[in-house]
mmCIF entry with sequence, helices, sheets and N, C-alpha, C, O atoms, coordinates in Angstrom:
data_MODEL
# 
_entry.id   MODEL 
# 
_entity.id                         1 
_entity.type                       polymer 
_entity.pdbx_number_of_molecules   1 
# 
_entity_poly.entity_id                      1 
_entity_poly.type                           'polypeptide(L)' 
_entity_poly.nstd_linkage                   no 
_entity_poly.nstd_monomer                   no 
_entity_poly.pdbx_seq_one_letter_code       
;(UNK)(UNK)(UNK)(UNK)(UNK)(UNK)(UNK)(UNK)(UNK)(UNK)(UNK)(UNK)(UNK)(UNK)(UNK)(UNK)
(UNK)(UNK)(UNK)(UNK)(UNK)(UNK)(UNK)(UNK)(UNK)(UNK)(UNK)(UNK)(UNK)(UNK)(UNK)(UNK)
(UNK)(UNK)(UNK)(UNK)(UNK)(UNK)(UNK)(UNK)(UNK)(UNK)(UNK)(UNK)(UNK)(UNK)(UNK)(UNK)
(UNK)(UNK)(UNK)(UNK)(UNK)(UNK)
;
_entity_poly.pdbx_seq_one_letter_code_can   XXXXXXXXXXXXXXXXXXXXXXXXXXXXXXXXXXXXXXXXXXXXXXXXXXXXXX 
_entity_poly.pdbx_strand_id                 A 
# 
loop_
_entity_poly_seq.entity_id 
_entity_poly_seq.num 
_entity_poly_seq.mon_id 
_entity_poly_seq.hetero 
1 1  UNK n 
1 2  UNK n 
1 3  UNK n 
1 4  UNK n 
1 5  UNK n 
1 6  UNK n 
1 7  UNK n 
1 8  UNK n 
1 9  UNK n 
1 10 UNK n 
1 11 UNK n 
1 12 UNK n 
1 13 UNK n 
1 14 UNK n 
1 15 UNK n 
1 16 UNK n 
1 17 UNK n 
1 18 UNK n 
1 19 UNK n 
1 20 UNK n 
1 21 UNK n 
1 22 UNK n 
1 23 UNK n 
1 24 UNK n 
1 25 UNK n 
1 26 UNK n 
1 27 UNK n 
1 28 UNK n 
1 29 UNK n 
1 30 UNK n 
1 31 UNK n 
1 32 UNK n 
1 33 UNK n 
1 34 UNK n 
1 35 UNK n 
1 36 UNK n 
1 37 UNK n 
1 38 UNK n 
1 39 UNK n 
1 40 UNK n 
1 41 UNK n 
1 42 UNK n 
1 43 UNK n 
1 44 UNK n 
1 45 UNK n 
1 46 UNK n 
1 47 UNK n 
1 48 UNK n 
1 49 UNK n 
1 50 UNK n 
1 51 UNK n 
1 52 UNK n 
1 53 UNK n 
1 54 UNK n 
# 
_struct_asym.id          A 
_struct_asym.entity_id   1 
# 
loop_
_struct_conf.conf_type_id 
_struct_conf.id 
_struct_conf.pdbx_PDB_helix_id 
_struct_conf.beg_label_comp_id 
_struct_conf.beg_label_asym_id 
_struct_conf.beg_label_seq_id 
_struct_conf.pdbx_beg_PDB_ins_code 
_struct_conf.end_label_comp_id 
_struct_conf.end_label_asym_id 
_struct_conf.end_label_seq_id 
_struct_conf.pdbx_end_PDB_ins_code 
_struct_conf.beg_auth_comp_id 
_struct_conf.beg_auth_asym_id 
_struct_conf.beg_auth_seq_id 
_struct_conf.end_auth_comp_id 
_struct_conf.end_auth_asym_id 
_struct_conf.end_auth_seq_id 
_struct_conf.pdbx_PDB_helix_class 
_struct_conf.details 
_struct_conf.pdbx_PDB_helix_length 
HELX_P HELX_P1 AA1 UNK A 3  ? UNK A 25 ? UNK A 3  UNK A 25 1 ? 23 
HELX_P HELX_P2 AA2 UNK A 37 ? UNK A 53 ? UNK A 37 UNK A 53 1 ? 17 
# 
_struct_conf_type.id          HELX_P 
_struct_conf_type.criteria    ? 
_struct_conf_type.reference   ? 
# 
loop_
_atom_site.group_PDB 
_atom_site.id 
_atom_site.type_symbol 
_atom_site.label_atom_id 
_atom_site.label_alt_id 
_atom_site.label_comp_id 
_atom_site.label_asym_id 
_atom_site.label_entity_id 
_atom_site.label_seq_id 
_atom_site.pdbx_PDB_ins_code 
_atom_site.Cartn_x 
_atom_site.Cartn_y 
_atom_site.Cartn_z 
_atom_site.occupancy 
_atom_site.B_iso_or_equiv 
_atom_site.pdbx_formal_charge 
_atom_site.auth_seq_id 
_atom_site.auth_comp_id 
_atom_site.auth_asym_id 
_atom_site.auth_atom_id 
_atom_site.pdbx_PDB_model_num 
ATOM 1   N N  . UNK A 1 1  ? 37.562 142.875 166.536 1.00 0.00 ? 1  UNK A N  1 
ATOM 2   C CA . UNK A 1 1  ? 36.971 143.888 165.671 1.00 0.00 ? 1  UNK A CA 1 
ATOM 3   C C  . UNK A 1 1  ? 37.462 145.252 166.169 1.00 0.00 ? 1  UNK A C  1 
ATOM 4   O O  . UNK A 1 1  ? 37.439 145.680 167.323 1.00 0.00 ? 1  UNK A O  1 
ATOM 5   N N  . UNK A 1 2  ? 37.885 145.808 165.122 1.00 0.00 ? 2  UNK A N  1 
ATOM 6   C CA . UNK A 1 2  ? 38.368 147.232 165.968 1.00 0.00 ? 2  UNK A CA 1 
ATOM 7   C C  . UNK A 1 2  ? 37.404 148.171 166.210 1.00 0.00 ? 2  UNK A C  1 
ATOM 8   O O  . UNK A 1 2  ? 36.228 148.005 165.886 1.00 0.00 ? 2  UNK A O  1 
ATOM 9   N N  . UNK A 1 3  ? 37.765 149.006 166.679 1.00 0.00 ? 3  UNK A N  1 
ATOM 10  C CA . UNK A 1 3  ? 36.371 150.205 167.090 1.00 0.00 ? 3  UNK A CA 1 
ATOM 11  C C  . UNK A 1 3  ? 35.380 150.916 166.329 1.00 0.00 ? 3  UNK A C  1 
ATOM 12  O O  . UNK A 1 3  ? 34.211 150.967 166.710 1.00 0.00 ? 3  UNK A O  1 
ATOM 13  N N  . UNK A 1 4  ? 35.809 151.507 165.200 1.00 0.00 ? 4  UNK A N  1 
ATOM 14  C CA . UNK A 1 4  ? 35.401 152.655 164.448 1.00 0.00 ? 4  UNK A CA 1 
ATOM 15  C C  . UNK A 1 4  ? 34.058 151.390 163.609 1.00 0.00 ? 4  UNK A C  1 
ATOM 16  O O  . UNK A 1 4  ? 32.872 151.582 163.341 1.00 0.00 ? 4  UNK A O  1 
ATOM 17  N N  . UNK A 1 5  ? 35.018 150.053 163.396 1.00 0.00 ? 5  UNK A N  1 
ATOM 18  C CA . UNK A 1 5  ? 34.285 148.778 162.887 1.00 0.00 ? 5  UNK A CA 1 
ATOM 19  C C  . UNK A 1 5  ? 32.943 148.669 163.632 1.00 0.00 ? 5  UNK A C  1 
ATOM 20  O O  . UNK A 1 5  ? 31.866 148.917 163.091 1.00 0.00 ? 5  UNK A O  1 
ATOM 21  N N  . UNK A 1 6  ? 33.076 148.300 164.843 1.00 0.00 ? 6  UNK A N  1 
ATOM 22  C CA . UNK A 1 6  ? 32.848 147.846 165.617 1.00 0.00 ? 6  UNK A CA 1 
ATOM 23  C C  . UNK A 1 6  ? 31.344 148.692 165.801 1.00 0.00 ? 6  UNK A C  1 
ATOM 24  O O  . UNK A 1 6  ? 30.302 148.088 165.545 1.00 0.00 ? 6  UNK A O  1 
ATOM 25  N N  . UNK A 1 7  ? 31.302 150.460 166.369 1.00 0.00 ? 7  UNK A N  1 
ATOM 26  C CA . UNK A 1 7  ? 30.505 151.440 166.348 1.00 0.00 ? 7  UNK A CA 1 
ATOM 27  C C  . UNK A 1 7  ? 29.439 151.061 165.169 1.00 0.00 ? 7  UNK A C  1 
ATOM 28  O O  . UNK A 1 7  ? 28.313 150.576 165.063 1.00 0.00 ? 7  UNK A O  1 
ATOM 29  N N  . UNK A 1 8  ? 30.498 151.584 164.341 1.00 0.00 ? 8  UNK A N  1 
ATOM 30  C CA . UNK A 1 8  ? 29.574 151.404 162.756 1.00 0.00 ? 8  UNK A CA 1 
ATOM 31  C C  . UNK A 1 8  ? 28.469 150.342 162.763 1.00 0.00 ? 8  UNK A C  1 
ATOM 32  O O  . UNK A 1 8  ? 27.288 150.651 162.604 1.00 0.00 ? 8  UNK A O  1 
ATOM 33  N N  . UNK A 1 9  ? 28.912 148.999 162.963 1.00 0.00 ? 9  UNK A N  1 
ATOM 34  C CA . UNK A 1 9  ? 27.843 147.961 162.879 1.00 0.00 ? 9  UNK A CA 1 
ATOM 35  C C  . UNK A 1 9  ? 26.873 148.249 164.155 1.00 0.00 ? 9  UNK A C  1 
ATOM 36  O O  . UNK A 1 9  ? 25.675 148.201 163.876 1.00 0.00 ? 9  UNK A O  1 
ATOM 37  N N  . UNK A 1 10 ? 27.188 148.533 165.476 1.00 0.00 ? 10 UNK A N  1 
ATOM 38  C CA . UNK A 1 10 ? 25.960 149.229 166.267 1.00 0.00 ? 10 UNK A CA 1 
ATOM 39  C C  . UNK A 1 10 ? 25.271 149.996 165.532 1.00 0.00 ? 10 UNK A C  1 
ATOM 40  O O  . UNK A 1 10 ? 24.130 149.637 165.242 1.00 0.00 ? 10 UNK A O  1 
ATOM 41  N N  . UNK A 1 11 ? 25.846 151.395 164.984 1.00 0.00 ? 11 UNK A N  1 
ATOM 42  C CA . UNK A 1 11 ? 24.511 152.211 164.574 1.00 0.00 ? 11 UNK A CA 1 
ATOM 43  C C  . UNK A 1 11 ? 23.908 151.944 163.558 1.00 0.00 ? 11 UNK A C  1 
ATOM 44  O O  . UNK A 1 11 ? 23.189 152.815 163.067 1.00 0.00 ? 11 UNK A O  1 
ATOM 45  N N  . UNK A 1 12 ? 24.016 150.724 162.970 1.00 0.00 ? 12 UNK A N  1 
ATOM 46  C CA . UNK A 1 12 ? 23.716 149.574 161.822 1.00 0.00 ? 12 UNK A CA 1 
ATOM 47  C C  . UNK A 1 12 ? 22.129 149.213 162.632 1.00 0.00 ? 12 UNK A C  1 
ATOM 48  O O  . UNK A 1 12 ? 20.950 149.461 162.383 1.00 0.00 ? 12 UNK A O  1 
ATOM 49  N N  . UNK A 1 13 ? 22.615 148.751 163.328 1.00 0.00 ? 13 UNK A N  1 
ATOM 50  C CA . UNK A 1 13 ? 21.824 147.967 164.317 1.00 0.00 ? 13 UNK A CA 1 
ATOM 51  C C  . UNK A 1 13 ? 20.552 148.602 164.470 1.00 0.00 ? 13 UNK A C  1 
ATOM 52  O O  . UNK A 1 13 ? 19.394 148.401 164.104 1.00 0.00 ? 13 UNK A O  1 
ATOM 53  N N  . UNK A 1 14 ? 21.122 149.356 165.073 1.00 0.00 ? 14 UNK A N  1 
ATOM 54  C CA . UNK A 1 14 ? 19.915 151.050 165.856 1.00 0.00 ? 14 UNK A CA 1 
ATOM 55  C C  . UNK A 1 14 ? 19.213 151.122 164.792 1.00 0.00 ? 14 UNK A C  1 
ATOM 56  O O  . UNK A 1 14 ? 17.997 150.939 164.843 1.00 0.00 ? 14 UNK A O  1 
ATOM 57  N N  . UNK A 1 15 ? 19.926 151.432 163.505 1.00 0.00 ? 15 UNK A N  1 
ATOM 58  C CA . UNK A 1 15 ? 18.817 151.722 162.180 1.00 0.00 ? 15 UNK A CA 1 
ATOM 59  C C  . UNK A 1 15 ? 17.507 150.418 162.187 1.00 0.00 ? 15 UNK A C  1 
ATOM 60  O O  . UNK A 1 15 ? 16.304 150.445 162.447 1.00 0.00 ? 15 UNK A O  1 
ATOM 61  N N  . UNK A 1 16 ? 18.312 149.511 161.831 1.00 0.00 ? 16 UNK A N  1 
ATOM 62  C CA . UNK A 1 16 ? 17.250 148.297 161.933 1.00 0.00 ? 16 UNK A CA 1 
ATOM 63  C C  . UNK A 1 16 ? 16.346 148.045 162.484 1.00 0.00 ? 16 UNK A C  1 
ATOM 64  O O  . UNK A 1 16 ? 15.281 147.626 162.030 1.00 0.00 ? 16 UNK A O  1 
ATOM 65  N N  . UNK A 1 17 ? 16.697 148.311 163.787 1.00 0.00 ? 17 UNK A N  1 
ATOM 66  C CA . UNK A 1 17 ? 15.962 148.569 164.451 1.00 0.00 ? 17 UNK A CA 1 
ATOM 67  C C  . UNK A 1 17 ? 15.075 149.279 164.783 1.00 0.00 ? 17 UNK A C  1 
ATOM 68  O O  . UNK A 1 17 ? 13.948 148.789 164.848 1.00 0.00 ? 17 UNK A O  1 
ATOM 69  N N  . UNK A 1 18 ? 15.210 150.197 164.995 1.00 0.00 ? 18 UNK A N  1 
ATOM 70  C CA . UNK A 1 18 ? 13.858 151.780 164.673 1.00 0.00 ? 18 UNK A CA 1 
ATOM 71  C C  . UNK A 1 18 ? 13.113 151.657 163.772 1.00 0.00 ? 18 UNK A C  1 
ATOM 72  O O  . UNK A 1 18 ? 12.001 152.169 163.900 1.00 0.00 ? 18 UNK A O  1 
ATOM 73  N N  . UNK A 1 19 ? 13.564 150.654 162.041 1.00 0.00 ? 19 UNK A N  1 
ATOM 74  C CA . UNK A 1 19 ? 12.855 150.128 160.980 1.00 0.00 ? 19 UNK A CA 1 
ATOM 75  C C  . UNK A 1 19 ? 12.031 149.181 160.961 1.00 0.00 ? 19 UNK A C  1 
ATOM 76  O O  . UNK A 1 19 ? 11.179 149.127 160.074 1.00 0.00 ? 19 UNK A O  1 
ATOM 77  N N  . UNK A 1 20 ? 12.108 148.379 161.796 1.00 0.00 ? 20 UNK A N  1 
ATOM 78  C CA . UNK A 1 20 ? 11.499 147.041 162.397 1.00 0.00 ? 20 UNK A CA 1 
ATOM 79  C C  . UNK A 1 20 ? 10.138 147.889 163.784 1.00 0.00 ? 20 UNK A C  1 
ATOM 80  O O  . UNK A 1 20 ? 8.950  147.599 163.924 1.00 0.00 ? 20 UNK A O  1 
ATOM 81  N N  . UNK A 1 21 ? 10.548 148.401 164.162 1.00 0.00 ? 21 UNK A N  1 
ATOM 82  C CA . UNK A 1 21 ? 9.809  149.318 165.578 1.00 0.00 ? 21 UNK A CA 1 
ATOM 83  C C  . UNK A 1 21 ? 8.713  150.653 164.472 1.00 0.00 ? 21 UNK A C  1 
ATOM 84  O O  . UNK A 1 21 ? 7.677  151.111 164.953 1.00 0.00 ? 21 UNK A O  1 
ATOM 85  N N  . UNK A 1 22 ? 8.992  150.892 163.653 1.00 0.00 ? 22 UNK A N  1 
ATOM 86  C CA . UNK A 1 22 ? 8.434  151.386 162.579 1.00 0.00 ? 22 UNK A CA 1 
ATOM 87  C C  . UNK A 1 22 ? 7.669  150.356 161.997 1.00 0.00 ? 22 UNK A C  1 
ATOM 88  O O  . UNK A 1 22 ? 6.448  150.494 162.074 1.00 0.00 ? 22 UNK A O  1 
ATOM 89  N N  . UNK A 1 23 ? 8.050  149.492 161.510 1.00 0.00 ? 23 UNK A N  1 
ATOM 90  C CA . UNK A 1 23 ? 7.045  148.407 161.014 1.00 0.00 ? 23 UNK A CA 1 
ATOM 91  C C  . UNK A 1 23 ? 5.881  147.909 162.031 1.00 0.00 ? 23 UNK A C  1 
ATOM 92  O O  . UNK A 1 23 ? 4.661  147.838 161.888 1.00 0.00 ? 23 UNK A O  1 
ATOM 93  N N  . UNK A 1 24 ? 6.455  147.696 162.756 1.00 0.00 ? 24 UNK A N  1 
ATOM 94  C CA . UNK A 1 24 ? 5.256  146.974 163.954 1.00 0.00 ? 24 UNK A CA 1 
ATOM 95  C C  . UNK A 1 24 ? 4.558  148.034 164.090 1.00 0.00 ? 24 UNK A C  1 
ATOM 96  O O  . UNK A 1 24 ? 3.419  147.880 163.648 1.00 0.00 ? 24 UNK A O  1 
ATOM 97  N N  . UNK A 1 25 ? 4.753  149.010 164.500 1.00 0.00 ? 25 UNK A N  1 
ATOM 98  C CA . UNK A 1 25 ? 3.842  150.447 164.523 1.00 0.00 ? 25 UNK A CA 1 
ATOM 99  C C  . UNK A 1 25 ? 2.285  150.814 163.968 1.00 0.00 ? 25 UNK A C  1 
ATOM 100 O O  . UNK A 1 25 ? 1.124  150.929 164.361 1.00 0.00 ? 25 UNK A O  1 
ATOM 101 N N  . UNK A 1 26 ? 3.280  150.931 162.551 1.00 0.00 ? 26 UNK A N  1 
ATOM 102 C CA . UNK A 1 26 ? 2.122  150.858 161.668 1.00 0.00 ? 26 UNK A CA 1 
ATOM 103 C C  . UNK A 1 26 ? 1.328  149.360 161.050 1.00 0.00 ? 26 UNK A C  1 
ATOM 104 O O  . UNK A 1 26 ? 0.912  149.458 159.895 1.00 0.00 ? 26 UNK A O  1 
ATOM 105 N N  . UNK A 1 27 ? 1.162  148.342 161.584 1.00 0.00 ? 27 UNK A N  1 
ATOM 106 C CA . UNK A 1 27 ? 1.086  147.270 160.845 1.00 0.00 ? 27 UNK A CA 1 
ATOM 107 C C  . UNK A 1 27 ? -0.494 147.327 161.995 1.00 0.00 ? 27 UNK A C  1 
ATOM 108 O O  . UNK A 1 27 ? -0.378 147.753 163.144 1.00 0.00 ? 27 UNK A O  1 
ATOM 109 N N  . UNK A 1 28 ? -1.645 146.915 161.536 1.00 0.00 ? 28 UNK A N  1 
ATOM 110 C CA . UNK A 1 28 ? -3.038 147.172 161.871 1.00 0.00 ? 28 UNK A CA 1 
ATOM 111 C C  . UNK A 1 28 ? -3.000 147.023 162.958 1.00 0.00 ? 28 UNK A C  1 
ATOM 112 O O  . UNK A 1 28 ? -3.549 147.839 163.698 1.00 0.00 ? 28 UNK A O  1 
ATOM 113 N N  . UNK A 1 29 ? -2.074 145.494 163.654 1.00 0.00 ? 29 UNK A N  1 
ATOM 114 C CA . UNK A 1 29 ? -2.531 145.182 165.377 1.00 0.00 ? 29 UNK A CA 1 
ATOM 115 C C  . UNK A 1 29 ? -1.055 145.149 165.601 1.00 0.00 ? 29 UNK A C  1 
ATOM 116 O O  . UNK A 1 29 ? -0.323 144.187 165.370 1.00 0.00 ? 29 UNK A O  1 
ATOM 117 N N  . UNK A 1 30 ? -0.724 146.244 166.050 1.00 0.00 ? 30 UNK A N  1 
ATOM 118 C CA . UNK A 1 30 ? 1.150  146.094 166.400 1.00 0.00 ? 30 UNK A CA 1 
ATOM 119 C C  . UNK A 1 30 ? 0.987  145.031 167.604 1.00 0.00 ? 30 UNK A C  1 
ATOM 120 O O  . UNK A 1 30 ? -0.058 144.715 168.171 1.00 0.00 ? 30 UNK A O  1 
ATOM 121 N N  . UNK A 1 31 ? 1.944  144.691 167.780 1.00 0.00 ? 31 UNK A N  1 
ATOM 122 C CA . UNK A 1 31 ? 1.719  143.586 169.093 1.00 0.00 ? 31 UNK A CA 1 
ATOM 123 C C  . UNK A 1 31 ? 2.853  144.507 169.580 1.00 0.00 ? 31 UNK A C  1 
ATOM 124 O O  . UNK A 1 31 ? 3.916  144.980 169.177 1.00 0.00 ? 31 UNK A O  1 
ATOM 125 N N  . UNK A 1 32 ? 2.046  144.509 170.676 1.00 0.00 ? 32 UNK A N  1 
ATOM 126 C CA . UNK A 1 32 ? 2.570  145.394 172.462 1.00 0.00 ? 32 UNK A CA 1 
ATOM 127 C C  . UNK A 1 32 ? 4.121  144.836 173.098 1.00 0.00 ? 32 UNK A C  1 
ATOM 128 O O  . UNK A 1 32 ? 5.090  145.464 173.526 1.00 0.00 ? 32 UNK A O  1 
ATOM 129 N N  . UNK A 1 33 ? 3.827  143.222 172.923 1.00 0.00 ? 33 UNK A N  1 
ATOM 130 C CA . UNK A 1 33 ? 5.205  142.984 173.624 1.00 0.00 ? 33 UNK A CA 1 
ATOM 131 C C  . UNK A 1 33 ? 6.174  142.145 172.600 1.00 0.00 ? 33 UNK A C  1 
ATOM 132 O O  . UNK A 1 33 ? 6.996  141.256 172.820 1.00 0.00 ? 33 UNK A O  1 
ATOM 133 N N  . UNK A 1 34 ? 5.729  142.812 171.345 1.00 0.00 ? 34 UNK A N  1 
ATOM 134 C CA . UNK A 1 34 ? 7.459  142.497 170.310 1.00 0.00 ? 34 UNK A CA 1 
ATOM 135 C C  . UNK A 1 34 ? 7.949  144.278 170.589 1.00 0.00 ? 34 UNK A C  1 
ATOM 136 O O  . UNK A 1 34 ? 9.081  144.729 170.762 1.00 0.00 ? 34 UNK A O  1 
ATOM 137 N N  . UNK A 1 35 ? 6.664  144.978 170.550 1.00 0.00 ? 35 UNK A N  1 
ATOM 138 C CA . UNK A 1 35 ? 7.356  146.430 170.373 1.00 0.00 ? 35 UNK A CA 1 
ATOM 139 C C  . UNK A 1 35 ? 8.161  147.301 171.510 1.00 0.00 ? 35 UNK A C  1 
ATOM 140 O O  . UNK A 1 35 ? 8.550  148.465 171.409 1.00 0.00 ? 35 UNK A O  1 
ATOM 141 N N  . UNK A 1 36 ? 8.298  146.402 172.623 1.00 0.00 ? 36 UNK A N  1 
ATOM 142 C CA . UNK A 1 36 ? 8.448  146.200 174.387 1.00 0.00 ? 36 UNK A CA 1 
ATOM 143 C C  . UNK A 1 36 ? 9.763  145.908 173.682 1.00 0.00 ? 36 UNK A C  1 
ATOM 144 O O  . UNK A 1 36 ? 10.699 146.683 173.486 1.00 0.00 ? 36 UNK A O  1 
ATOM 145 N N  . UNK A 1 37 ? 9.671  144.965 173.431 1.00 0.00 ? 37 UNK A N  1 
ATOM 146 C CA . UNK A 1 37 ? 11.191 143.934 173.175 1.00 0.00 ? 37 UNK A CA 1 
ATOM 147 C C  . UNK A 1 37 ? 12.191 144.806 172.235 1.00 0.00 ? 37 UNK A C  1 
ATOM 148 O O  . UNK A 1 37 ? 13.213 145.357 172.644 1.00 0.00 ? 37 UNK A O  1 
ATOM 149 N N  . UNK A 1 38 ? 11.801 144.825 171.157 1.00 0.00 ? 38 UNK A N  1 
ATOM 150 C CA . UNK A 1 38 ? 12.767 146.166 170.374 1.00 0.00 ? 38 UNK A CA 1 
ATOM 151 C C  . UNK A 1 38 ? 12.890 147.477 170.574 1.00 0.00 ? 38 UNK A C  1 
ATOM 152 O O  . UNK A 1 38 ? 13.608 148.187 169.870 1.00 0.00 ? 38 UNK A O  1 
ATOM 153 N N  . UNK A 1 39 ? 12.026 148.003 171.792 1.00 0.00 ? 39 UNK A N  1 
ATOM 154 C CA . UNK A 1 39 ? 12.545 149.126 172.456 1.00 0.00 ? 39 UNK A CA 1 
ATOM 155 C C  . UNK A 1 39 ? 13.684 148.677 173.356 1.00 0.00 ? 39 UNK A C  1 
ATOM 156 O O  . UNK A 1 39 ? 14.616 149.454 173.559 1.00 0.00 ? 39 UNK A O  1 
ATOM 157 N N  . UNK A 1 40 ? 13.662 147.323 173.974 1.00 0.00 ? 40 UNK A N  1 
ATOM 158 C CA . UNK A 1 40 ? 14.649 147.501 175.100 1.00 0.00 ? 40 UNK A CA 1 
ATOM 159 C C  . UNK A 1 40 ? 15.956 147.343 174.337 1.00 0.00 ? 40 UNK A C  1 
ATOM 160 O O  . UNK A 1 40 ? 16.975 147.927 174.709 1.00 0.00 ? 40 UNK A O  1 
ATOM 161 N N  . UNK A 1 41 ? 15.925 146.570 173.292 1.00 0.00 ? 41 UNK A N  1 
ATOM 162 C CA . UNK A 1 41 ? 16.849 146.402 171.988 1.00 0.00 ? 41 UNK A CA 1 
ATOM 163 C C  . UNK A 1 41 ? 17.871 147.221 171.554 1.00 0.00 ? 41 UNK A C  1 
ATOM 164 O O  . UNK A 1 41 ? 19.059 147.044 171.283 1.00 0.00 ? 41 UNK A O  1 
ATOM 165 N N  . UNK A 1 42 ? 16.805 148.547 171.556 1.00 0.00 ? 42 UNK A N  1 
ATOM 166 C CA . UNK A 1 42 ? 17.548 149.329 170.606 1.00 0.00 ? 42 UNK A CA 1 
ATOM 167 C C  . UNK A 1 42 ? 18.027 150.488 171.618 1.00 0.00 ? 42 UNK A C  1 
ATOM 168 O O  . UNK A 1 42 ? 18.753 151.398 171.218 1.00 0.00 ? 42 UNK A O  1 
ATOM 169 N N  . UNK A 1 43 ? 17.519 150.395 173.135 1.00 0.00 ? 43 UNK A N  1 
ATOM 170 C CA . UNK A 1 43 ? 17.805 151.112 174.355 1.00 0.00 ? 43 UNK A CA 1 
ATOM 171 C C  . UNK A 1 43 ? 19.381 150.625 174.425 1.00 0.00 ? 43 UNK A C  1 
ATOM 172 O O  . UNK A 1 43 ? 20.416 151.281 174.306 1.00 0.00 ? 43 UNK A O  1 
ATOM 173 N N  . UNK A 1 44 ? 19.179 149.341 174.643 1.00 0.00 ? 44 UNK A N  1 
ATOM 174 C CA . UNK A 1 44 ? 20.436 148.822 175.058 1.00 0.00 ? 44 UNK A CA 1 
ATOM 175 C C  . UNK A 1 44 ? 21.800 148.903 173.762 1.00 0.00 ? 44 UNK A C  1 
ATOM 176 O O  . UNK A 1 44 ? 22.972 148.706 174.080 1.00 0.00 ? 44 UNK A O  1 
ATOM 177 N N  . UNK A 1 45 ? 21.447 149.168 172.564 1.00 0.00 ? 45 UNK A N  1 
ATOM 178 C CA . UNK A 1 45 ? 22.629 149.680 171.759 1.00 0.00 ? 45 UNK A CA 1 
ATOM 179 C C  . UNK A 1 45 ? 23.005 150.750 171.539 1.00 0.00 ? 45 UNK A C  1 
ATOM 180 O O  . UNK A 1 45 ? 24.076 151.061 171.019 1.00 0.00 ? 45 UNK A O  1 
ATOM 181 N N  . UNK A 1 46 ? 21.696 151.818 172.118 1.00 0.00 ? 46 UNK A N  1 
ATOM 182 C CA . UNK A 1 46 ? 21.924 153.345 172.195 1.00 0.00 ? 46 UNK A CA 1 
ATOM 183 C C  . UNK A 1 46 ? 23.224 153.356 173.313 1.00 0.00 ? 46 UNK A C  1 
ATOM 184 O O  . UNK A 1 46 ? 24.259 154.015 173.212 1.00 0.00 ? 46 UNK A O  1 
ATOM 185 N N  . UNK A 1 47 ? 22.950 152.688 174.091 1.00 0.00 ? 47 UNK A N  1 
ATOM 186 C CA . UNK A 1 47 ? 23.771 152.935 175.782 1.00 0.00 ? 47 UNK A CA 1 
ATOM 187 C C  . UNK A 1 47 ? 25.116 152.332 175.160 1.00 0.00 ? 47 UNK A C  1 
ATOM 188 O O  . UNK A 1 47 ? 25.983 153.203 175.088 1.00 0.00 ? 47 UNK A O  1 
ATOM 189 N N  . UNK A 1 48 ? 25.559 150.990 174.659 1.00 0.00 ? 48 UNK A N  1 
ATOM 190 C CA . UNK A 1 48 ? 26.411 150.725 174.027 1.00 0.00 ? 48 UNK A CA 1 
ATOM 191 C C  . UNK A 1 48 ? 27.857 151.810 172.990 1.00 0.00 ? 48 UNK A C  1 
ATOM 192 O O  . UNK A 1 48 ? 29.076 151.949 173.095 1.00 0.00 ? 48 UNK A O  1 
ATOM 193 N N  . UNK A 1 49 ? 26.627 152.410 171.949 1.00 0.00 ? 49 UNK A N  1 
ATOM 194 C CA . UNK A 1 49 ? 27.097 153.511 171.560 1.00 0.00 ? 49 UNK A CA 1 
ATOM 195 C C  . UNK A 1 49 ? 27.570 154.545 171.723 1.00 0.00 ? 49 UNK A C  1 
ATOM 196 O O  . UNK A 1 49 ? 28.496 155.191 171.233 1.00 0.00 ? 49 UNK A O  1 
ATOM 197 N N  . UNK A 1 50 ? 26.401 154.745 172.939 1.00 0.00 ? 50 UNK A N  1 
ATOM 198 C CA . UNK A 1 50 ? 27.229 156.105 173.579 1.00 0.00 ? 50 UNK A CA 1 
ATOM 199 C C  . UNK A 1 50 ? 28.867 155.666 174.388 1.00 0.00 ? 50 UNK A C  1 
ATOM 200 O O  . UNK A 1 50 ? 29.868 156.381 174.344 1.00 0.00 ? 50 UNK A O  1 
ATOM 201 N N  . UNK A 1 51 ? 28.770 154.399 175.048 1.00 0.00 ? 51 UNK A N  1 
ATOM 202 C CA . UNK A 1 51 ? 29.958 154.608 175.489 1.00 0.00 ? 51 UNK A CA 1 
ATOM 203 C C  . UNK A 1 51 ? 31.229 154.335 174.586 1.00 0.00 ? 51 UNK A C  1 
ATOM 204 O O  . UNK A 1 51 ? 32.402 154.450 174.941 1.00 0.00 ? 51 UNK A O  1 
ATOM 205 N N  . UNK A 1 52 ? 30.706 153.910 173.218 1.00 0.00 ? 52 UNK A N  1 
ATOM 206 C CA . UNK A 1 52 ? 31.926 153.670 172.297 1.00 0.00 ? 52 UNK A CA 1 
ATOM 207 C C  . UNK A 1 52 ? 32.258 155.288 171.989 1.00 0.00 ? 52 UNK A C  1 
ATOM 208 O O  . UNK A 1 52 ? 33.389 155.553 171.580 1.00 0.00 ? 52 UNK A O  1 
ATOM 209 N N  . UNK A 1 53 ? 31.429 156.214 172.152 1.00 0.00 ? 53 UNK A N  1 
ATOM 210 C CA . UNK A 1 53 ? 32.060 157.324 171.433 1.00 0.00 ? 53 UNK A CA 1 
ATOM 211 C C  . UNK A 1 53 ? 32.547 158.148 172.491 1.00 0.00 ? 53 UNK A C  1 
ATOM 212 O O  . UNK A 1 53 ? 33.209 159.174 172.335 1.00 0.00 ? 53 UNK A O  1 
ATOM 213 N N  . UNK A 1 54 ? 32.157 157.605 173.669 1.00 0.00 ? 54 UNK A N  1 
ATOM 214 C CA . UNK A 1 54 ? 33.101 158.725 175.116 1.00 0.00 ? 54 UNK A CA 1 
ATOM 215 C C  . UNK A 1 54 ? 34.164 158.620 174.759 1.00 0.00 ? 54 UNK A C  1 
ATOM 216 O O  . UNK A 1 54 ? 35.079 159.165 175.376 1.00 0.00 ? 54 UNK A O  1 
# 
């Protein structure tokens, strides 16, 4: 997959993610450790990203 490809579908990702982390949020009883889990998720494609664009 080439790069620019490659980026793109990460910050794909990130969106989804923050949308999903948004959902659990607001949903009456968010559960604590899905919203644990898609923070580390979307931590770990931020860090990804950043080094695709150094």
């Amino acid at each position: 997959m080439n790069t620019p490809a490659h980026l793109e579908t990460l910050i794909e990702k990130h969106h989804s993610l923050q949308e999903a982390i948004d959902d659990e949020i607001h949903r009456p009883m968010p559960d604590s450790v899905r919203l644990t889990q898609l923070k580390r998720e979307k931590l770990k494609l931020k860090e990804e990203i950043t080094r695709f664009e150094q």
